[in-house]
N, C-alpha and C positions, 0 to 999 in steps of 0.2 A: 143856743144856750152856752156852747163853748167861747163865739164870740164874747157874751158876759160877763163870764167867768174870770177872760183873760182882761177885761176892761177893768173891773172891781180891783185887782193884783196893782193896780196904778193909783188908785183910793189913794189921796195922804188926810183930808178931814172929810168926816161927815159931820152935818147938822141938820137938828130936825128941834124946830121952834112951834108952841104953840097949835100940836096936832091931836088935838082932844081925841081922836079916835083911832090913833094909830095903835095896833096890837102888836104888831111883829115887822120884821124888816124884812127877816126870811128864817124857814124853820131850823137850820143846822149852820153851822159856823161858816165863815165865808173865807176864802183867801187874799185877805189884806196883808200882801207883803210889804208894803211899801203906809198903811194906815200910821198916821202920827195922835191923832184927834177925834174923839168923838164927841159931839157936843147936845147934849136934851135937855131942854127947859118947858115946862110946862107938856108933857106928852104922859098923863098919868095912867094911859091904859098901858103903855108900855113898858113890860117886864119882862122881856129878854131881850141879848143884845146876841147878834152874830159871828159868837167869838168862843173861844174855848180856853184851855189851861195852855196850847201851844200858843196863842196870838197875845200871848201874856209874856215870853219870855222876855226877854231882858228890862223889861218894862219903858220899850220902846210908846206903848202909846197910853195917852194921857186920854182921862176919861171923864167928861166934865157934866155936872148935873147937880138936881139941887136934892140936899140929903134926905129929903122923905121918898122922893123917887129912888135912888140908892139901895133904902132897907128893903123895900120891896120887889128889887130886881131878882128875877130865877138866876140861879145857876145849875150848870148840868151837873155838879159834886164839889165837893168840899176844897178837892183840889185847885179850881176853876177859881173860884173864889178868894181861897188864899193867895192863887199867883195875880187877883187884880185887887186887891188890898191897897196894893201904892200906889197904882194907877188911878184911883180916884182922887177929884179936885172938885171943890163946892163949885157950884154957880149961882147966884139968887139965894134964894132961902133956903 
């Protein structure tokens, strides 16, 4: 599991296309020190993303989806949410 851990921290994009049944990636935020991109299009079971109010700071990474998937993404609090406000960008509809 440590191996994993230390692999994910090398992440710069994820994409996940057309995964009608995806729920979750993983239950608690991950260590993407190096994430630029995240990319979902068409994944509408999926309503949270692996990430917290810290993987938000400087608004290093760009978060690309299409806006009805957007309104209905969880966040863990108010805070979380505010700091990825900029970070989203449409994709498709």
């Amino acid at each position: 599991m440590m191996s994993d851990l230390i692999s994910l921290k090398k992440l710069r994009f994820l994409s996940f296309y057309c995964l009608k049944n995806l729920k979750s990636i993983f239950g608690k935020a991950l260590p993407f020190q190096h994430l630029k991109e995240i990319e979902v299009f068409d994944c509408p079971k999926l309503k949270k993303l692996p990430l917290d109010s810290n993987s938000a700071k400087e608004h290093k990474i760009v978060i690309k989806g299409q806006k009805e998937w957007r309104k209905e993404l969880q966040r863990e609090d108010e805070a979380t949410l505010n700091a990825f406000l900029p970070c989203f960008k449409s994709l498709g509809g």
